[in-house]
MARMAR-434477 format. One record per residue: residue number from 1; x, y, z of N, C-alpha, C, CB in turn. Coordinates in nm, 3 decimals. Glycine has a CB too. Example, Ala and Ser with C-alpha at 12.3 -4.5 7.8 and 13.67 -1.06 7.14 Angstrom:
% MARMAR-434477
<rec num="1" n_east="1.319" n_north="-0.569" n_up="0.780" ca_east="1.230" ca_north="-0.450" ca_up="0.780" c_east="1.320" c_north="-0.330" c_up="0.780" cb_east="1.131" cb_north="-0.447" cb_up="0.905"/>
<rec num="2" n_east="1.285" n_north="-0.225" n_up="0.708" ca_east="1.367" ca_north="-0.106" ca_up="0.714" c_east="1.290" c_north="0.003" c_up="0.787" cb_east="1.408" cb_north="-0.060" cb_up="0.572"/>
This chain:
% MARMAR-434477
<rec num="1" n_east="0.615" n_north="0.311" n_up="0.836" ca_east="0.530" ca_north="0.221" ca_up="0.761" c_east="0.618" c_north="0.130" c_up="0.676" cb_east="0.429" cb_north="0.300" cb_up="0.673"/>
<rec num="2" n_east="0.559" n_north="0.025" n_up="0.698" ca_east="0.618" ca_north="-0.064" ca_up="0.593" c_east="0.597" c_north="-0.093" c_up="0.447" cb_east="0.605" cb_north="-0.163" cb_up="0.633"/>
<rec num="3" n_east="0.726" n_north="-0.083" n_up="0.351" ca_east="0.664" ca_north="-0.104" ca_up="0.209" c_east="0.749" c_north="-0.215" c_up="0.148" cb_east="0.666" cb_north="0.037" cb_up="0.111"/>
<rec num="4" n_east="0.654" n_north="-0.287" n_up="0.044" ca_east="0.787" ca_north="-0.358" ca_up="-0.089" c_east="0.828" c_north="-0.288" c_up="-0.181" cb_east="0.747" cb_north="-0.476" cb_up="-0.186"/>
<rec num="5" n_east="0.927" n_north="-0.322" n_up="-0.214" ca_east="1.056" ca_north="-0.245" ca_up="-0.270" c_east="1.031" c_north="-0.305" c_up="-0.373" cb_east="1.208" cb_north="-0.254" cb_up="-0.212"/>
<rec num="6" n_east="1.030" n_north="-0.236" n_up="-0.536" ca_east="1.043" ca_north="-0.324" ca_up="-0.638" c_east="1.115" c_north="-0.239" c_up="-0.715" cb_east="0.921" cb_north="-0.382" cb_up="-0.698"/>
<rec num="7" n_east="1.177" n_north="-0.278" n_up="-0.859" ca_east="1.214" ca_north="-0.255" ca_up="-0.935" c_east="1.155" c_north="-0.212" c_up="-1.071" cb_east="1.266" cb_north="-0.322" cb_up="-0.923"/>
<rec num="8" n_east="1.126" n_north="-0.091" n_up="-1.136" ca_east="1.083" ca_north="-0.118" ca_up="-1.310" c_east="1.222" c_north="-0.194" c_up="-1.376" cb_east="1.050" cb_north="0.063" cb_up="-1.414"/>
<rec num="9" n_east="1.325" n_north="-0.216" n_up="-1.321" ca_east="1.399" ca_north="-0.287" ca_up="-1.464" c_east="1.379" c_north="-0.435" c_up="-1.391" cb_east="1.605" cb_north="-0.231" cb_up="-1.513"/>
<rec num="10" n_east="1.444" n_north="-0.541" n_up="-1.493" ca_east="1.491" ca_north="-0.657" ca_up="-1.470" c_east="1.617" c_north="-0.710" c_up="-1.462" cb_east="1.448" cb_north="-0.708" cb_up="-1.534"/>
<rec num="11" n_east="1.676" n_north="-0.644" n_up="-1.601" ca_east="1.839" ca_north="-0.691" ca_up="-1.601" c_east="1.956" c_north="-0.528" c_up="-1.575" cb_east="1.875" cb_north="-0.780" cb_up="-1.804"/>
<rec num="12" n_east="2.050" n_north="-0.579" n_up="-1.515" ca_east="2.153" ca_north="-0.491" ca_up="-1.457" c_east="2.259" c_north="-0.501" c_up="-1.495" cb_east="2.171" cb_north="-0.493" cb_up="-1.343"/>
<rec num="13" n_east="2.353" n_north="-0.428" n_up="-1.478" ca_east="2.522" ca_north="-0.441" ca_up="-1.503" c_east="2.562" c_north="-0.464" c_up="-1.462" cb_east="2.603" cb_north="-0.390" cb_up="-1.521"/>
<rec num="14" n_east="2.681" n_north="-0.468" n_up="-1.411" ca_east="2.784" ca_north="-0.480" ca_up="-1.346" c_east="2.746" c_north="-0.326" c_up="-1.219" cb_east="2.931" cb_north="-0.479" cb_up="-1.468"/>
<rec num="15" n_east="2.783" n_north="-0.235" n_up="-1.308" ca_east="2.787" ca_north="-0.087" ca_up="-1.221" c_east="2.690" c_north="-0.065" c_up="-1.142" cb_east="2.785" cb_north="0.036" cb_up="-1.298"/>
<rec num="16" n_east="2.575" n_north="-0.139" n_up="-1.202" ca_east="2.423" ca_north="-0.078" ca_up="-1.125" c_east="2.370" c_north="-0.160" c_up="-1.024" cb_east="2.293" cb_north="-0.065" cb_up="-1.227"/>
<rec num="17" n_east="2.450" n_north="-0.225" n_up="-0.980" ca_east="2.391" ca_north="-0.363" ca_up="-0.890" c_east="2.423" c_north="-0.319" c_up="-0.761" cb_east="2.466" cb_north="-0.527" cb_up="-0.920"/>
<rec num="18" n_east="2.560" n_north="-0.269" n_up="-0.711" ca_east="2.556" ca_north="-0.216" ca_up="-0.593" c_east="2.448" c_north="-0.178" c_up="-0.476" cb_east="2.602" cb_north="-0.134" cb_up="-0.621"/>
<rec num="19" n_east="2.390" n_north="-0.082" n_up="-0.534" ca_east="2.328" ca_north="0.035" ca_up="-0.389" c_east="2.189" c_north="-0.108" c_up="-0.442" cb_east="2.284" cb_north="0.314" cb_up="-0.425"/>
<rec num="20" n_east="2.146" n_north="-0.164" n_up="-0.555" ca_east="2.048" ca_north="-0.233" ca_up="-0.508" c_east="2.048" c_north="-0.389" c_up="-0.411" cb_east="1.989" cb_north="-0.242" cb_up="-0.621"/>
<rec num="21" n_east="2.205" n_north="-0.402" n_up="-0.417" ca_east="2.253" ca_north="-0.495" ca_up="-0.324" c_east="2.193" c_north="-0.487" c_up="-0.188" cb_east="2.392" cb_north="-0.482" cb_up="-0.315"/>
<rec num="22" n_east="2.267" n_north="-0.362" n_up="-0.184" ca_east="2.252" ca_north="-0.247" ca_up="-0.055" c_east="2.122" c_north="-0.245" c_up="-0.001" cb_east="2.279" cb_north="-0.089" cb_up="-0.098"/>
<rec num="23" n_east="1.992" n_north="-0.265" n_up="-0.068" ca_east="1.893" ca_north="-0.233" ca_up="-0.034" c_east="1.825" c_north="-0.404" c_up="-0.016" cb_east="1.836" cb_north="-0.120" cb_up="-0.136"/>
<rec num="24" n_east="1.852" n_north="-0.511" n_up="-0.029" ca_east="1.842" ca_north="-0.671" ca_up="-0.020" c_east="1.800" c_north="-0.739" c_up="-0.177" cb_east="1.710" cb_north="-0.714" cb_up="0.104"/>
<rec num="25" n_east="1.815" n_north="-0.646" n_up="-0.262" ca_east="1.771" ca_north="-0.725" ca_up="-0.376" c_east="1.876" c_north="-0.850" c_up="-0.385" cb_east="1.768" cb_north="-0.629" cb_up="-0.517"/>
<rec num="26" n_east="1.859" n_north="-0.934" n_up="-0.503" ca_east="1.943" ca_north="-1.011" ca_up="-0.511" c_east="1.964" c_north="-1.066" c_up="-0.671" cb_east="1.911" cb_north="-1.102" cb_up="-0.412"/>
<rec num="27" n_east="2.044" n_north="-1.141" n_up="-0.749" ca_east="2.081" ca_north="-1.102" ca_up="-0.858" c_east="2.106" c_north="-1.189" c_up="-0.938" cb_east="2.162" cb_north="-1.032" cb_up="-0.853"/>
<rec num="28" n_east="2.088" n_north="-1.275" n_up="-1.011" ca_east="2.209" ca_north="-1.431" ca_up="-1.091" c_east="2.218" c_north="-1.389" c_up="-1.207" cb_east="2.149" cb_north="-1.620" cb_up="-1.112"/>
<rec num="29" n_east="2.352" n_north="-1.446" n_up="-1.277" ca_east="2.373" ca_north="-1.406" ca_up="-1.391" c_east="2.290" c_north="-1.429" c_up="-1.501" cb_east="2.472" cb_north="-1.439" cb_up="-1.413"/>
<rec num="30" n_east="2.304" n_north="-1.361" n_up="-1.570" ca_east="2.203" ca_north="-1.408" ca_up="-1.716" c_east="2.286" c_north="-1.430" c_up="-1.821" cb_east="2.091" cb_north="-1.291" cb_up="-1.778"/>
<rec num="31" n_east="2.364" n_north="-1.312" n_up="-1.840" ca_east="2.470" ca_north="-1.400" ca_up="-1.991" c_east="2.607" c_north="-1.290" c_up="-1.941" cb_east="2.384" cb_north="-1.357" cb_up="-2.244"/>
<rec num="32" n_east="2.760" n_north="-1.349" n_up="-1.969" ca_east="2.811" ca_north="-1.315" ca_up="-1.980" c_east="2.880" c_north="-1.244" c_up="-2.088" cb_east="2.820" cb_north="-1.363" cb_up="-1.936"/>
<rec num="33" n_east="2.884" n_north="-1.089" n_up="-2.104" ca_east="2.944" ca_north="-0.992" ca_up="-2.211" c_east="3.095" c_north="-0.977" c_up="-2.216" cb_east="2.890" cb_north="-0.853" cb_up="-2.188"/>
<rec num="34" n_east="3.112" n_north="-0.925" n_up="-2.302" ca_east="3.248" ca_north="-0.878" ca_up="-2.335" c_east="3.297" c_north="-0.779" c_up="-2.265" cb_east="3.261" cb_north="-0.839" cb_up="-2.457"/>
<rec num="35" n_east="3.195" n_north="-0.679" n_up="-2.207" ca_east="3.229" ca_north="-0.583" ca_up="-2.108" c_east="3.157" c_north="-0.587" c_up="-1.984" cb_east="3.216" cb_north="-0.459" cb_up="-2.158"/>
<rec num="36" n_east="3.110" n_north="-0.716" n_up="-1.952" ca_east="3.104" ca_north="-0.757" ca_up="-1.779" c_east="2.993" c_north="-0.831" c_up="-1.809" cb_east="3.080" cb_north="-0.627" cb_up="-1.641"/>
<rec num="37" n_east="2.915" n_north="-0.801" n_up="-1.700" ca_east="2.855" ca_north="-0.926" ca_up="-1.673" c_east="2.686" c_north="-0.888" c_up="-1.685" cb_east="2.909" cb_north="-0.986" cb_up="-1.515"/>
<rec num="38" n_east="2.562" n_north="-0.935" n_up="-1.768" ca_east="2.418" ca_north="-0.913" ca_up="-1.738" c_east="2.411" c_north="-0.981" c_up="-1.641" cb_east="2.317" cb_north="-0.945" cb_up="-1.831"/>
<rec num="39" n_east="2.307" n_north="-0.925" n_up="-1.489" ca_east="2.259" ca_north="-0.955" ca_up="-1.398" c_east="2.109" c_north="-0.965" c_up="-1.445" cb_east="2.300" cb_north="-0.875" cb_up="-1.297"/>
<rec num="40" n_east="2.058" n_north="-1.042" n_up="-1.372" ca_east="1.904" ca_north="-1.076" ca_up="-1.362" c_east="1.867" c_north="-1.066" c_up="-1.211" cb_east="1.867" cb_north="-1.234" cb_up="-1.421"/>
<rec num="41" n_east="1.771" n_north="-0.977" n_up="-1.223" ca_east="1.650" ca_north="-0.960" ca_up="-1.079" c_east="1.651" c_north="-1.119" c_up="-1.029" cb_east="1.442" cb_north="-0.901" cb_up="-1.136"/>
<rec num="42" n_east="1.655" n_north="-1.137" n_up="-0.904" ca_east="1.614" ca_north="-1.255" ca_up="-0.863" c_east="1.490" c_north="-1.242" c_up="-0.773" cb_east="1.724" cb_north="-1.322" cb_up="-0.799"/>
<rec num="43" n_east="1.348" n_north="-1.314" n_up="-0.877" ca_east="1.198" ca_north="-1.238" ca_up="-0.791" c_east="1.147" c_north="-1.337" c_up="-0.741" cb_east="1.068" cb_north="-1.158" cb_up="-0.879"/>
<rec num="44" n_east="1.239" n_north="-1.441" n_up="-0.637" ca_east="1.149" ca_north="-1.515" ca_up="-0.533" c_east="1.185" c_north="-1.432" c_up="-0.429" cb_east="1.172" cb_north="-1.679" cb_up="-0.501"/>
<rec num="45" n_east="1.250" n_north="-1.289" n_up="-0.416" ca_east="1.313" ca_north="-1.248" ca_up="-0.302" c_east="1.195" c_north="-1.153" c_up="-0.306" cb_east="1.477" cb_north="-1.198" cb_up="-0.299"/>
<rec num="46" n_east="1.102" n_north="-1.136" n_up="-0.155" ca_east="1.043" ca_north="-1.005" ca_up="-0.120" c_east="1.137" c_north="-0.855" c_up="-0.031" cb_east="0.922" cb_north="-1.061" cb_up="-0.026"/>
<rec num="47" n_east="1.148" n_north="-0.778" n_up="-0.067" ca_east="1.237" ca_north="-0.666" ca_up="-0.039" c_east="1.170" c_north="-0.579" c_up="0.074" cb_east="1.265" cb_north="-0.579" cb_up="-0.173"/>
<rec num="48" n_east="1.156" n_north="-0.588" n_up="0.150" ca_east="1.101" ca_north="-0.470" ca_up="0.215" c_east="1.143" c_north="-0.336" c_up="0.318" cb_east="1.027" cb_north="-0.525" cb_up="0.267"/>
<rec num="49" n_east="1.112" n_north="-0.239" n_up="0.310" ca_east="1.183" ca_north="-0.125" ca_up="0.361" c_east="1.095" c_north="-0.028" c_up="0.449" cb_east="1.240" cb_north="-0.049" cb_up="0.244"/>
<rec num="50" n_east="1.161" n_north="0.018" n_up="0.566" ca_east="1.043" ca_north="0.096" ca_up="0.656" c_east="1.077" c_north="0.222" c_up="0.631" cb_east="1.034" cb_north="0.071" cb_up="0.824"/>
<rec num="51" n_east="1.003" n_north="0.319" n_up="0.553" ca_east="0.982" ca_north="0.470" ca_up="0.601" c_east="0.866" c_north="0.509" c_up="0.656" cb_east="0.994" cb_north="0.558" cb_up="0.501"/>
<rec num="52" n_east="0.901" n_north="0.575" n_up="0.761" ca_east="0.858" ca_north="0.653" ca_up="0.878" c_east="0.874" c_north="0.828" c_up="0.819" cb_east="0.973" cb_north="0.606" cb_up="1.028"/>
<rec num="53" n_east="0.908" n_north="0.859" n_up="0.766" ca_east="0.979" ca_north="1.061" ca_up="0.771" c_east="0.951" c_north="1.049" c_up="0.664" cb_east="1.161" cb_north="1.140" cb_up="0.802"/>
<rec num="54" n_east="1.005" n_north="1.216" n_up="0.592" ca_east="0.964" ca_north="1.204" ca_up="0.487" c_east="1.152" c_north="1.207" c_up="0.473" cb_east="0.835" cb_north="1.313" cb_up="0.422"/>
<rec num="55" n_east="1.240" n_north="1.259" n_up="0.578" ca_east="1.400" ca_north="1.192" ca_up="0.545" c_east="1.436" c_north="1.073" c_up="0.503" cb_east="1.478" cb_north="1.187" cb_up="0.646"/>
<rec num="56" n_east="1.340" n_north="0.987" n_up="0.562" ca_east="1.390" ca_north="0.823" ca_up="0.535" c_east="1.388" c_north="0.821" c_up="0.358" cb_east="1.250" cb_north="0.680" cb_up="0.618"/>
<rec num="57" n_east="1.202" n_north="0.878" n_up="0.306" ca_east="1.199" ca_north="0.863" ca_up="0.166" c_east="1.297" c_north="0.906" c_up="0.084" cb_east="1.102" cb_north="0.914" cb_up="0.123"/>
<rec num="58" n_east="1.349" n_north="1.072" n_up="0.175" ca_east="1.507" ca_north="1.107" ca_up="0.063" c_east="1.587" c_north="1.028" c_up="0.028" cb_east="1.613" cb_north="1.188" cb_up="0.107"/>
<rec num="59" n_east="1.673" n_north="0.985" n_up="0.217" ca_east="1.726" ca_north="0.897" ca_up="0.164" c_east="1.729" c_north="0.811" c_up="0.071" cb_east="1.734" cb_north="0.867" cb_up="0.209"/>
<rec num="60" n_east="1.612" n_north="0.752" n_up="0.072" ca_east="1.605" ca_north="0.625" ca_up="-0.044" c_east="1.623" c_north="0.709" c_up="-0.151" cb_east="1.455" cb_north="0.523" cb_up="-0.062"/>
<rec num="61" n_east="1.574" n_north="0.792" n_up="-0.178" ca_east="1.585" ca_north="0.830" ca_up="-0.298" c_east="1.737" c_north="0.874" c_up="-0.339" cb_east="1.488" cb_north="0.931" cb_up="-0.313"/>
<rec num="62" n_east="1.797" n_north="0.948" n_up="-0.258" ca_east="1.927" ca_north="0.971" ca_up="-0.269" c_east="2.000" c_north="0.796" c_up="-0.312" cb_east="1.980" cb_north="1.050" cb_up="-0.110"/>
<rec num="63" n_east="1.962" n_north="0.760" n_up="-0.192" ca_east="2.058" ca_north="0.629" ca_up="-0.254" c_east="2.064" c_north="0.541" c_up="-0.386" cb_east="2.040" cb_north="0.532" cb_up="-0.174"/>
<rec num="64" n_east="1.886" n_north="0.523" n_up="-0.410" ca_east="1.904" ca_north="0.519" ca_up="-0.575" c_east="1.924" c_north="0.600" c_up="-0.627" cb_east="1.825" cb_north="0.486" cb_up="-0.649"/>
<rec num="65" n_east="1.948" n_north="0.661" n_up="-0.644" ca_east="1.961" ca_north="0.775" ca_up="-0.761" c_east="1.846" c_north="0.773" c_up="-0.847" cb_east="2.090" cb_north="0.756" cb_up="-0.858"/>
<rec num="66" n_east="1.713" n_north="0.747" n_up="-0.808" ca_east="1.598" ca_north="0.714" ca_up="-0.912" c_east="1.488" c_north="0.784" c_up="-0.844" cb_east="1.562" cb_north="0.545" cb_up="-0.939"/>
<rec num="67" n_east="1.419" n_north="0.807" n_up="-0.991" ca_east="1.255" ca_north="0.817" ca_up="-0.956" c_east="1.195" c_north="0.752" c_up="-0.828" cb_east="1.174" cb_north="0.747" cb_up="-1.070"/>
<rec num="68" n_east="1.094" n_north="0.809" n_up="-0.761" ca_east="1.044" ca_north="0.647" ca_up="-0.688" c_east="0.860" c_north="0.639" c_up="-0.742" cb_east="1.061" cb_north="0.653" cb_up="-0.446"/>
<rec num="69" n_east="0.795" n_north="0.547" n_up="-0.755" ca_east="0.666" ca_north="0.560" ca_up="-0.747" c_east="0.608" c_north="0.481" c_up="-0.653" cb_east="0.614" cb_north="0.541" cb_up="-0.857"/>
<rec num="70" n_east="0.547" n_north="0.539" n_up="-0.590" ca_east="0.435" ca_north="0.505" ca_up="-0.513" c_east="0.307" c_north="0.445" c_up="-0.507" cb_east="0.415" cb_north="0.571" cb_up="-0.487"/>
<rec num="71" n_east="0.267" n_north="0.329" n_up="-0.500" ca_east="0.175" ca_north="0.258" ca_up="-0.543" c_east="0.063" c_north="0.282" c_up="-0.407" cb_east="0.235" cb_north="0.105" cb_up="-0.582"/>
<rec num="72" n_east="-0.040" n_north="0.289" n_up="-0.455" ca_east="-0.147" ca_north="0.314" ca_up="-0.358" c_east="-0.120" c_north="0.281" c_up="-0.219" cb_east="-0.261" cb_north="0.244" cb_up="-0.396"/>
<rec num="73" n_east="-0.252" n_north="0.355" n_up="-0.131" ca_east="-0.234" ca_north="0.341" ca_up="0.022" c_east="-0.244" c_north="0.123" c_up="0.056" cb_east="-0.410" cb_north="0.464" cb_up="0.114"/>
<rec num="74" n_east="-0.319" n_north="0.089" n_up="-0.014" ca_east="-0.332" ca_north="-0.034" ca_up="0.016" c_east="-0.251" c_north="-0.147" c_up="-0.053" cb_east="-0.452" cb_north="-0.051" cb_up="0.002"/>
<rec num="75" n_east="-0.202" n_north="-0.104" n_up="-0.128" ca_east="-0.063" ca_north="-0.184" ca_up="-0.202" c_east="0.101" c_north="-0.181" c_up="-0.118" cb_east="-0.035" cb_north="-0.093" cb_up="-0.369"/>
<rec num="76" n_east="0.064" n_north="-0.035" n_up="-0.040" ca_east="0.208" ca_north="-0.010" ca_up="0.015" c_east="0.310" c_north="-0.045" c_up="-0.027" cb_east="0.229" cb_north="-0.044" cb_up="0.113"/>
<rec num="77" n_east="0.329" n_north="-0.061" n_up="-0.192" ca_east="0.462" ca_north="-0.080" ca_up="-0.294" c_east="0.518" c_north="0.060" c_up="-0.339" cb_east="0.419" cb_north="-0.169" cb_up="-0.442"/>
<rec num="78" n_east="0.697" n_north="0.055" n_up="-0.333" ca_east="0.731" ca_north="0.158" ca_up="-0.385" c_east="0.789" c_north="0.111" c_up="-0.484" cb_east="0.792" cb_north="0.241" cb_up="-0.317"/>
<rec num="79" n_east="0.820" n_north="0.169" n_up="-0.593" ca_east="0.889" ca_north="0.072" ca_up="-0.737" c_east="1.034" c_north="0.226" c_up="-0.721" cb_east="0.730" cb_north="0.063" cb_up="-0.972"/>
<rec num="80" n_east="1.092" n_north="0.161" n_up="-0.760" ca_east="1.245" ca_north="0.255" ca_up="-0.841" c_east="1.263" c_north="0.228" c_up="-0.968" cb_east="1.406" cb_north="0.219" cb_up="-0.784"/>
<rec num="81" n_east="1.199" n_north="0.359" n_up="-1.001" ca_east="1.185" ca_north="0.329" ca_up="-1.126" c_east="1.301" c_north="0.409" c_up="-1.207" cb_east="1.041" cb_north="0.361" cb_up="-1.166"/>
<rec num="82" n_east="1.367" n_north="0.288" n_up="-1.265" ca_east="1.499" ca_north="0.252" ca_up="-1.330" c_east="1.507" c_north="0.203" c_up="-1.458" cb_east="1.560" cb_north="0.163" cb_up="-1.263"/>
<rec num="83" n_east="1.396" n_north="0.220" n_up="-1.514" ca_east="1.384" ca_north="0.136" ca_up="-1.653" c_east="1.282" c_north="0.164" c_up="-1.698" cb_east="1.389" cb_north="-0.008" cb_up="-1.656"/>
<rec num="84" n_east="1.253" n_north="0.157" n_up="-1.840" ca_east="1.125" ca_north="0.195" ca_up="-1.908" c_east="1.025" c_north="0.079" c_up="-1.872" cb_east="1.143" cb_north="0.213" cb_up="-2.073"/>
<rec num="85" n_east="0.926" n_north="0.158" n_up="-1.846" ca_east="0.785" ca_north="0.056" ca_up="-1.847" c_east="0.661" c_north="0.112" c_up="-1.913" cb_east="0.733" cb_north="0.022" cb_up="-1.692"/>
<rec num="86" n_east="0.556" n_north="-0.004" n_up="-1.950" ca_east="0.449" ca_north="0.034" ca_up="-2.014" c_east="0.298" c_north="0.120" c_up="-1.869" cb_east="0.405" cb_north="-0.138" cb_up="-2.107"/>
């Protein structure tokens, strides 16, 4: 099945941008720090990812290293949730 991939955060580090590279997000700077660099979500990009198993979902999960939530059968959104939200 097919889902969109989203994010609870917006802005990233340097360190944390990787594996969401990895997964097609995409990123522009927002301000440059003294100890690297703020990234910003770039949200004209739609992300999408097929799990089929319930291995595929590990994986993902393994690869973020995050929570995942699951947004209803008819939304078919998964968020990684990486950041505080309301």
């Amino acid at each position: 099945m097919k889902f969109t991939l989203v994010t609870s955060g917006t802005f990233y580090r340097d360190s944390e941008i990787d594996s969401l590279e990895d997964l097609g997000f995409k990123f522009k700077i927002d301000k440059e720090l003294v100890d690297g660099t703020l990234w910003c979500m770039n949200y004209e990009q739609i992300v999408t990812i097929e799990i089929n198993t319930l291995d595929d979902l590990f994986a993902l999960i393994e690869k973020t290293g995050s929570k995942l939530i699951i947004h209803g059968r008819e939304d078919s959104t998964i968020e990684i949730y990486d950041d505080y939200r309301e």
